[in-house]
C-alpha positions in Angstrom: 11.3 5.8 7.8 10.4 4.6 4.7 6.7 5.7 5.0 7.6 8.1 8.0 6.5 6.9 11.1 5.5 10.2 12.1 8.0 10.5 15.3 10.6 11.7 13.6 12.3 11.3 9.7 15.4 9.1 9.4 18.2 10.7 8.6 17.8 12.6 5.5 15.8 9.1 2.9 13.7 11.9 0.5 17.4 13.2 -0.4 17.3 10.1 -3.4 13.7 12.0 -4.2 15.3 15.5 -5.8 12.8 17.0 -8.3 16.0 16.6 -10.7 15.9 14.7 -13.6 12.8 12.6 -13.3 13.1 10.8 -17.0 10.4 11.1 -19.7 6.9 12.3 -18.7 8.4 14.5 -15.7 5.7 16.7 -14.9 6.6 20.1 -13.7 4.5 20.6 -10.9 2.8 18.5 -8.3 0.1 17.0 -10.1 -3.3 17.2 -10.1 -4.3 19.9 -8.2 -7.2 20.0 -5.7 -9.9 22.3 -7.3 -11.0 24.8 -5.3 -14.4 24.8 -5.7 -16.1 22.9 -3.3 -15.7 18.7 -3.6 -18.4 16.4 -4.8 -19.3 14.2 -2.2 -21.8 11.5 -1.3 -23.5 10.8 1.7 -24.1 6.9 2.0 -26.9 5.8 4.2 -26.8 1.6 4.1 -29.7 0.1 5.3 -27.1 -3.3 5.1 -26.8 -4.3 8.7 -23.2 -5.0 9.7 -22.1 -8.9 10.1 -22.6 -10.6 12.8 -19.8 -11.1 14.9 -17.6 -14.5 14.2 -17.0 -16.3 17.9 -12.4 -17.1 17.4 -12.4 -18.2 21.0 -9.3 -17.0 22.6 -7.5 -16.8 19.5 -4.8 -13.8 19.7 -4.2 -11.2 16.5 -1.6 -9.5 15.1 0.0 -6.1 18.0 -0.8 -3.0 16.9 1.3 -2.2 13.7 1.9 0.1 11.0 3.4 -0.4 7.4 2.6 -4.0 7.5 2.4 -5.8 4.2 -1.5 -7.4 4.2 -3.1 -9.3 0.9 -5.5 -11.9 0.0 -4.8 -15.3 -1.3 -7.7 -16.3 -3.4 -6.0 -19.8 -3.8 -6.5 -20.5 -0.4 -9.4 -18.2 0.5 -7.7 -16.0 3.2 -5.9 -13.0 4.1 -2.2 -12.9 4.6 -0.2 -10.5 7.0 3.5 -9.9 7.5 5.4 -7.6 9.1 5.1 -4.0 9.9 6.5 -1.3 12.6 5.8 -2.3 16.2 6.0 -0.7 19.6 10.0 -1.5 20.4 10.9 0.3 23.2 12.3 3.3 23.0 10.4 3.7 20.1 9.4 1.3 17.2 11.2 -1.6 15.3 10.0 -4.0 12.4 9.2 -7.6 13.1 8.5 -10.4 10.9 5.6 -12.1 11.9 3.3 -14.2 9.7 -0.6 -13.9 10.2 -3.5 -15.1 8.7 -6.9 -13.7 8.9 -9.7 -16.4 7.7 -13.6 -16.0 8.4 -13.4 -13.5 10.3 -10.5 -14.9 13.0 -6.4 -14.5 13.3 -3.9 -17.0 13.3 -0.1 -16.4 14.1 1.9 -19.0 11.9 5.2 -20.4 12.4 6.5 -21.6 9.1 9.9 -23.0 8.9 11.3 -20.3 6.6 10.3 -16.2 6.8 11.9 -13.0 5.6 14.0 -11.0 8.1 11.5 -8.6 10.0 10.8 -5.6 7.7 8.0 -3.2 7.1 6.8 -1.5 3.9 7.7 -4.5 1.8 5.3 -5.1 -1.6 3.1 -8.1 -1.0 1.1 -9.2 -4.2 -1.1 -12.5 -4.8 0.1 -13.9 -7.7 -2.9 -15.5 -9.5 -0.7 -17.4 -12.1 1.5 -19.1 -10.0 -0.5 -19.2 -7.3 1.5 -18.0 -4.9 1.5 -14.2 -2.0 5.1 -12.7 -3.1 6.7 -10.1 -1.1 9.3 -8.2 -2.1 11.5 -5.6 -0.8 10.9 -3.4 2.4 12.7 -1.7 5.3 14.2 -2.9 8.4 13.4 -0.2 11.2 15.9 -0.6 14.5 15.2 2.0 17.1 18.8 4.5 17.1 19.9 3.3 13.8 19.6 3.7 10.0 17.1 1.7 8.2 18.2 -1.3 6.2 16.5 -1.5 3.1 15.4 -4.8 1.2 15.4 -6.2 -1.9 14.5 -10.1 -2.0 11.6 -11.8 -3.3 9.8 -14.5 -1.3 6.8 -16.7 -2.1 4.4 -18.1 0.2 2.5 -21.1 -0.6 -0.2 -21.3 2.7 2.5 -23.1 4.6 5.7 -22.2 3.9 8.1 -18.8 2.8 10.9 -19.6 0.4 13.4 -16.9 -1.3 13.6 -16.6 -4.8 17.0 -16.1 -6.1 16.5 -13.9 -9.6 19.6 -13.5 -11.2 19.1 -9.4 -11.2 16.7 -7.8 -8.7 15.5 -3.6 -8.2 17.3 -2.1 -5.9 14.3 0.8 -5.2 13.8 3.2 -1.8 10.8 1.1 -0.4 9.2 0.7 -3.5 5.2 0.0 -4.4 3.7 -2.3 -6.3 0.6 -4.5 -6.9 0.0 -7.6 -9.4 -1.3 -6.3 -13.0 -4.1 -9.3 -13.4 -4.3 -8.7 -17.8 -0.7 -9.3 -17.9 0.0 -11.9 -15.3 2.9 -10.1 -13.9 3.8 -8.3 -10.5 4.8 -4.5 -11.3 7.1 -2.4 -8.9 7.4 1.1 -8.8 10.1 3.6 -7.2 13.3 5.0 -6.9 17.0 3.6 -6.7 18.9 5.0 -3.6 21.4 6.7 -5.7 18.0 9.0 -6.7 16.2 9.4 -9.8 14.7 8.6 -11.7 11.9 6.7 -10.9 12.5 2.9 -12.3 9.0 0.6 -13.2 10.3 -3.3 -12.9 8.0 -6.6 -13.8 7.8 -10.0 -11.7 7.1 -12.9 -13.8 7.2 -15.8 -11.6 11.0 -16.5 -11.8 12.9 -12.7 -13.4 13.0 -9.4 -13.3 12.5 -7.2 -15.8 12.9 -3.3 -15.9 10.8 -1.9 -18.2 11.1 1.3 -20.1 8.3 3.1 -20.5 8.3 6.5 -22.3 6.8 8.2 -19.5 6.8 7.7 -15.8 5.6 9.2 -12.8 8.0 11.5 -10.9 10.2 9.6 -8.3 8.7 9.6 -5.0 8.4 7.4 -1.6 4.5 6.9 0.2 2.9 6.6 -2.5 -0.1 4.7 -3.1 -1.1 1.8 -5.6 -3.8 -0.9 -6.7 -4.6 -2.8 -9.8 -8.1 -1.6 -11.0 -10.0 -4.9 -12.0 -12.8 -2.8 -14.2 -9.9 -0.6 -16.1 -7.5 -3.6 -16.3 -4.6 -0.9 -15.1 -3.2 0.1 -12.1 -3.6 2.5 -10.2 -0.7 5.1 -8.3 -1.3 7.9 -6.2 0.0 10.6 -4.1 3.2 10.0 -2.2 5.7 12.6 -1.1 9.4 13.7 -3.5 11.5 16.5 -2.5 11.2 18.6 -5.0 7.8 18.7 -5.5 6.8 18.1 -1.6 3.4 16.0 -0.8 1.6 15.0 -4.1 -2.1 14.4 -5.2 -1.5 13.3 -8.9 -3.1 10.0 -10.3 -1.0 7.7 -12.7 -2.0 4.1 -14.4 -0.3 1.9 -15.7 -1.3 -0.3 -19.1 1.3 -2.8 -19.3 3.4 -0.4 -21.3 3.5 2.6 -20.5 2.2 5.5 -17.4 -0.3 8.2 -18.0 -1.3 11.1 -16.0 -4.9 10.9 -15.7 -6.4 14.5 -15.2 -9.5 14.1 -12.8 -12.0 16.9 -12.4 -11.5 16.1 -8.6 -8.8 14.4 -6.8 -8.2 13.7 -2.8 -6.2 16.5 -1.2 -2.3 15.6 -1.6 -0.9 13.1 1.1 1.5 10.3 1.6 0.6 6.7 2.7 -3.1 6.2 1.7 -4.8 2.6 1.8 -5.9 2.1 -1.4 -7.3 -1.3 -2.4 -9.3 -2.6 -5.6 -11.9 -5.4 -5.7 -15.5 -3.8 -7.1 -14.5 -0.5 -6.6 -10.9 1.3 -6.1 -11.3 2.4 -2.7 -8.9 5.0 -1.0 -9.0 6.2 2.2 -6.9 8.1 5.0 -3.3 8.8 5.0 -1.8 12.1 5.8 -0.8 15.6 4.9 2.5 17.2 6.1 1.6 16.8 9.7 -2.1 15.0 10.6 -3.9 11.8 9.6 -7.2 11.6 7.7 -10.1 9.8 7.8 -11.6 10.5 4.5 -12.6 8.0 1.7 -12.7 8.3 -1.6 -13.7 6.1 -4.9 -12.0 6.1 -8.2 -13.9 5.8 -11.1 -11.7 4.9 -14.1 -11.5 8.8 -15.0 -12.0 11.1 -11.8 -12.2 10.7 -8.0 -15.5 11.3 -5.9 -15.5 11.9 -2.1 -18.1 9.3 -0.3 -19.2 9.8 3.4 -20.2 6.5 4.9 -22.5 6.4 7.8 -19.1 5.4 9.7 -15.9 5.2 9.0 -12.7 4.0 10.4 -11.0 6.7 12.9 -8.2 8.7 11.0 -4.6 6.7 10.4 -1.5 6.6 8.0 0.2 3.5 7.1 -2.7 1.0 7.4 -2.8 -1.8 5.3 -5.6 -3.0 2.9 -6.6 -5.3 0.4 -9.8 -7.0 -0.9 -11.0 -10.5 -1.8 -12.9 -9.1 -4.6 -16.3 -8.7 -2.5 -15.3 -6.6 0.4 -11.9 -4.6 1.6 -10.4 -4.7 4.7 -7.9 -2.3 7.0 -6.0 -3.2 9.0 -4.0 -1.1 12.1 -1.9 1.9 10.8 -0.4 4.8 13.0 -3.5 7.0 14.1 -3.5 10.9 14.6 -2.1 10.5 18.5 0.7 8.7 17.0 0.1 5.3 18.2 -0.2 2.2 16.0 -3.6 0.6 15.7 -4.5 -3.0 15.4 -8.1 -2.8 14.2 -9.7 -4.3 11.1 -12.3 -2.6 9.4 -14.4 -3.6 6.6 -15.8 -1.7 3.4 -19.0 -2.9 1.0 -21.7 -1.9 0.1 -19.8 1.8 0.0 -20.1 1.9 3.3 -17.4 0.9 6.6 -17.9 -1.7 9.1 -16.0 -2.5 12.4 -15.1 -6.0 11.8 -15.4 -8.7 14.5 
């Protein structure tokens, strides 16, 4: 699937992902290699007690889930949650659900218009216009191909309603996040008919694709954040064909991508959490066959491996996001293979098991 469920690819999606012909600023090998020297790391020992526990009654929460599409809306002060991969018998399908996650408790809404279930989708807050958009995404049915997406829909704290651009992407589950010092939601990835990769901008009513001189190879389960201290964003990792599972680091300016060059980098995987806020924060994710549980901090110019006094157990696919104070995961597939429903919350560099 598009971020590989890890039961089993779909029928052949990283074909579009050929090391072919990746457009200015290909790089030739996988990125940033992990030095083999041993990694930095820092061992965290907060003395900040975790929060007390917030009493939600018999309030219900979102089932366990991976690839769901998770943000904050600082207009109305709460997290938003749709979607995902869910347990389906035989195996696992997409729903389209619509959660919110406010002081601490869940609540399932029903609003009069959704999107069609999907997981993987971009979800952005929109701080212009005031408004979560989600675009894009994949429609997982057990037996069957996936369907891939490519509407945009705004939420407004009440309601979803489509957009209806007059040109949209048409990208391979693509990532993106909302650039803050140019008021515009970017999305990064790769048409279906293969590379290369494509960088397109939201405005609040159009598409644009953009043409930058150089871009990242094409890939799929990648990762990506808008850092609030560089005013850039943020990609890493993800998996292409050619080049197999990656560990490069790219940002974006508004114009154009760069390969950053770190002095250390995480070891190359596909679907890491990464979320911004005070600090770019990334953790787990996976190799070519297991999850991780590591966590690591991005500086603006190099990665640095931190080791909290706890940390969330090992998981792909979770979802994350930050209200600028704190970051929370959510669910994710863990190393047994089963989704996860958790939420876990990171300040003060270190984890806590939220309530």
């Amino acid at each position: 699937m598009g971020r590989r469920i890890w039961t089993g690819r779909l029928f052949g999606l990283l074909l579009v992902l050929s090391a072919t012909t990746v457009g200015c600023g290909r790089v030739s090998e996988p990125g940033a290699s992990v030095s083999s020297s041993p990694t930095p790391t820092t061992t965290i020992s907060s003395t900040t007690p975790s929060p007390s526990p917030t009493t939600c009654g018999s309030s219900a929460s979102p089932t366990s889930r991976l690839g769901a599409s998770f943000i904050y809306d600082s207009k109305r002060a709460n997290f938003v949650l749709f979607g995902g991969d869910v347990v389906k018998p035989p195996s696992m399908g997409s729903t389209g659900d619509t959660w919110v996650l406010s002081q601490g408790c869940w609540t399932q809404v029903t609003p009069q218009h959704a999107p069609t279930a999907r997981s993987n989708a971009v979800i952005a807050f929109d701080a212009v216009h005031n408004v979560v958009v989600l675009f894009g995404g994949e429609e997982d049915v057990a037996g069957t191909s996936p369907i891939f997406k490519n509407e945009t829909w705004t939420w407004d704290g009440s309601d979803w309603s489509e957009s209806q651009p007059t040109t949209s992407p048409n990208l391979v589950v693509p990532v993106g996040a909302f650039d803050s010092a140019r008021g515009q939601l970017v999305v990064f990835g790769t048409p279906p008919t293969g590379p290369p990769a494509q960088t397109w901008a939201w405005n609040g009513s159009a598409w644009s694709l953009l043409h930058p001189q150089s871009s990242p190879p094409a890939r799929t389960d990648a990762s990506i954040v808008y850092d609030a201290t560089s005013q850039k964003l943020v990609l890493f990792g993800g998996y292409n064909s050619g080049l197999g599972t990656l560990s490069d680091t790219w940002t974006w300016d508004g114009a154009n991508w760069t390969a950053e060059k770190p002095a250390t980098s995480p070891p190359a995987r596909t679907d890491a959490a990464l979320c911004g806020g005070t600090a770019v924060i990334l953790f787990g994710g996976s190799g070519p066959s297991t999850a991780a549980s590591d966590t690591w901090m991005w500086n603006g110019n190099n990665w640095s491996q931190i080791v909290p006094t706890s940390s969330p157990p090992a998981r792909r696919n979770a979802s994350c996001s930050s209200d600028g104070t704190k970051a929370l995961l959510f669910g994710g597939q863990g190393s047994d293979g089963n989704p996860l429903n958790d939420v876990w919350s990171f300040s003060n560099v270190t984890w806590n098991k939220a309530a």
